[in-house]
BAFI-3210 file (N, C-alpha, C; in Angstrom, 3 decimals, decimal comma, padded with zeros to 6 digits):
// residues 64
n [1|2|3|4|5|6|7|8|9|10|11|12|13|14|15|16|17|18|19|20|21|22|23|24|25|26|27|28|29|30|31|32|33|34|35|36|37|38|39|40|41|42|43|44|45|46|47|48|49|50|51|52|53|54|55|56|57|58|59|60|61|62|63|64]
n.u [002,931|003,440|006,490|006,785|006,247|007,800|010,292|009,647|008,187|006,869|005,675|003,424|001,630|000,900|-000,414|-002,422|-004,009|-003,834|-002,711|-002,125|-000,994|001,299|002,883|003,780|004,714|007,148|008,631|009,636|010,825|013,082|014,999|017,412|017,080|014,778|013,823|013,123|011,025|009,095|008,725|008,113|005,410|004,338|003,812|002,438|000,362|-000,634|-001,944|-003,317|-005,370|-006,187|-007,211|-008,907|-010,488|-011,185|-012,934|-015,311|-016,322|-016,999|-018,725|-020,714|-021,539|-022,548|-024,388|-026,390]
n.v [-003,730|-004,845|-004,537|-002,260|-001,073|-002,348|-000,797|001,296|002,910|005,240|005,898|003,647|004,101|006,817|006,186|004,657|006,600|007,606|010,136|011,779|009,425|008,392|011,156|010,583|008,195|009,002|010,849|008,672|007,091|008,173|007,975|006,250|003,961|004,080|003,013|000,654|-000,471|001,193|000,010|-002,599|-001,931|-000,965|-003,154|-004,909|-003,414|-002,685|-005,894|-006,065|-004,363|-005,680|-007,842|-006,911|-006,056|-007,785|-009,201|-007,874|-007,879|-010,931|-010,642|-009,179|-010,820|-012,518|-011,558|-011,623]
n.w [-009,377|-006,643|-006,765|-006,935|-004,545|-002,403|-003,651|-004,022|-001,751|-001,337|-003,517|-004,350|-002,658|-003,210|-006,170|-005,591|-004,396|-002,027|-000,334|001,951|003,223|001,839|001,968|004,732|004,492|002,683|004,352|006,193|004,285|003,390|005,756|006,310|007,837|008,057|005,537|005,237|006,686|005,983|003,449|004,075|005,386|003,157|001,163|002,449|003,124|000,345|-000,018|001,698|000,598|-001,465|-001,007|000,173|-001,720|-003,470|-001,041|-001,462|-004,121|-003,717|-001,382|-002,614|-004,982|-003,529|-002,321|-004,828]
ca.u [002,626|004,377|007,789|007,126|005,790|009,108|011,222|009,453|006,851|005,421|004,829|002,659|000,179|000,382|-000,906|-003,673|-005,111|-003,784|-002,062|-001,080|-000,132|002,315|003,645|004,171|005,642|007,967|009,141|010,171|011,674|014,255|015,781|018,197|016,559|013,153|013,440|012,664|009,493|008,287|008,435|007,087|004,248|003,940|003,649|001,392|-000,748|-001,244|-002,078|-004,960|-006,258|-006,291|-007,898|-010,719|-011,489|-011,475|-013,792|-016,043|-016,461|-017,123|-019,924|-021,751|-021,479|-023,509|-025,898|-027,228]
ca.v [-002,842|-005,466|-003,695|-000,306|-000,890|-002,563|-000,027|002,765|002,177|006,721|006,121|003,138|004,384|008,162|006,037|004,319|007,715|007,893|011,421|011,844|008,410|008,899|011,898|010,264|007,204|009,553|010,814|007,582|006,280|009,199|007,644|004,512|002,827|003,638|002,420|-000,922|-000,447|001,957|-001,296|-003,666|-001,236|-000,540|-003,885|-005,073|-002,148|-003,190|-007,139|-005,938|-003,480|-006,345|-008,737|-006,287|-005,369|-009,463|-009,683|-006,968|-008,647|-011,948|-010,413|-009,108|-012,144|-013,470|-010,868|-011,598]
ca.w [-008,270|-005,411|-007,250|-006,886|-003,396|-002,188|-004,156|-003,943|-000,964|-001,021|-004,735|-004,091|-001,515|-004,254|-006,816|-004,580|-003,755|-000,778|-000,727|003,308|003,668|000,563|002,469|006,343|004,150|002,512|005,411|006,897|003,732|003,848|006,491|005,651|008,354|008,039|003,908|005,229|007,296|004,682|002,334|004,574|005,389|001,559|000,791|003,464|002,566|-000,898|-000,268|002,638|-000,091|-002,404|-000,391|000,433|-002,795|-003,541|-000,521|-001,556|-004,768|-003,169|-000,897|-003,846|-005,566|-002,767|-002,362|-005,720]
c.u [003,392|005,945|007,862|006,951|007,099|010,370|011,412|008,396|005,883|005,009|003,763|001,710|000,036|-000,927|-002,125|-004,529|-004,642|-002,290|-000,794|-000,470|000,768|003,056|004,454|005,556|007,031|008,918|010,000|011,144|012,790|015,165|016,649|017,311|015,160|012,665|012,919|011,053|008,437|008,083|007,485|005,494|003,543|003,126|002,397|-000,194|-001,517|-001,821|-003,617|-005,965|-006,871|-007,520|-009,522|-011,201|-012,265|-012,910|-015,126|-016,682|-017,176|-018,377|-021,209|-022,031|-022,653|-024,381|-026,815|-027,996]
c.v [-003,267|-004,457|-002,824|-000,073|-001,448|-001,469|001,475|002,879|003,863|006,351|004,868|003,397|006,023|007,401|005,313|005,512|008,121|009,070|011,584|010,639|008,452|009,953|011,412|008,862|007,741|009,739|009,736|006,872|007,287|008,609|006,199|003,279|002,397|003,246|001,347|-001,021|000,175|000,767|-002,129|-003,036|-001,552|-002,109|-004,893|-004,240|-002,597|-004,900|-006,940|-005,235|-004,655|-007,376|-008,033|-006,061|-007,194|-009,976|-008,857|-007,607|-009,779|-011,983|-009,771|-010,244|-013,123|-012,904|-011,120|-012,802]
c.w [-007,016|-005,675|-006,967|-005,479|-002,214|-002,498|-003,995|-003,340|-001,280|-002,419|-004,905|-003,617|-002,476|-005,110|-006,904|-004,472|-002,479|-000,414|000,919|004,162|003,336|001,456|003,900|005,719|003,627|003,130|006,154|006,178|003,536|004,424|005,848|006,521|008,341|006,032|003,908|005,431|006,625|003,718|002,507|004,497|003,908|001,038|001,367|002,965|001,564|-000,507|000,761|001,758|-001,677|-002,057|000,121|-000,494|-003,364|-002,597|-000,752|-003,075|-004,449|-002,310|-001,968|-004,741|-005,068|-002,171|-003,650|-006,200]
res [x|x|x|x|x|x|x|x|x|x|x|x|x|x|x|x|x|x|x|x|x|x|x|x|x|x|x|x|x|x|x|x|x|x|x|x|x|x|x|x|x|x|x|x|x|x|x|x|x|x|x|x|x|x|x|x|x|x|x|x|x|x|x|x]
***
């Protein structure tokens, strides 16, 4: 998923669910310059969505 989110940052946040992020990211990766920030974003994106689901986990864990 880090791969596709570097490579191909709108089809990362598509396959998340996330439909009009996927489109604004699109948009940006169009550009030559905005291919980068679309990555970083992308990639960023995925490691906070990771880490919450980790901490969401982690608080149930310790509700029980």
């Amino acid at each position: 998923m880090t791969l596709i989110a570097i490579f191909f940052p709108f089809v990362s946040f598509f396959l998340r669910g996330r439909i009009v992020t996927s489109i604004i990211c699109l948009i940006l990766q169009i550009t030559l310059i905005g291919w980068l920030p679309a990555a970083i974003w992308a990639v960023i994106s995925l490691q906070n969505s990771r880490a919450e689901k980790r901490n969401n986990k982690l608080i149930k864990a310790l509700r029980k």
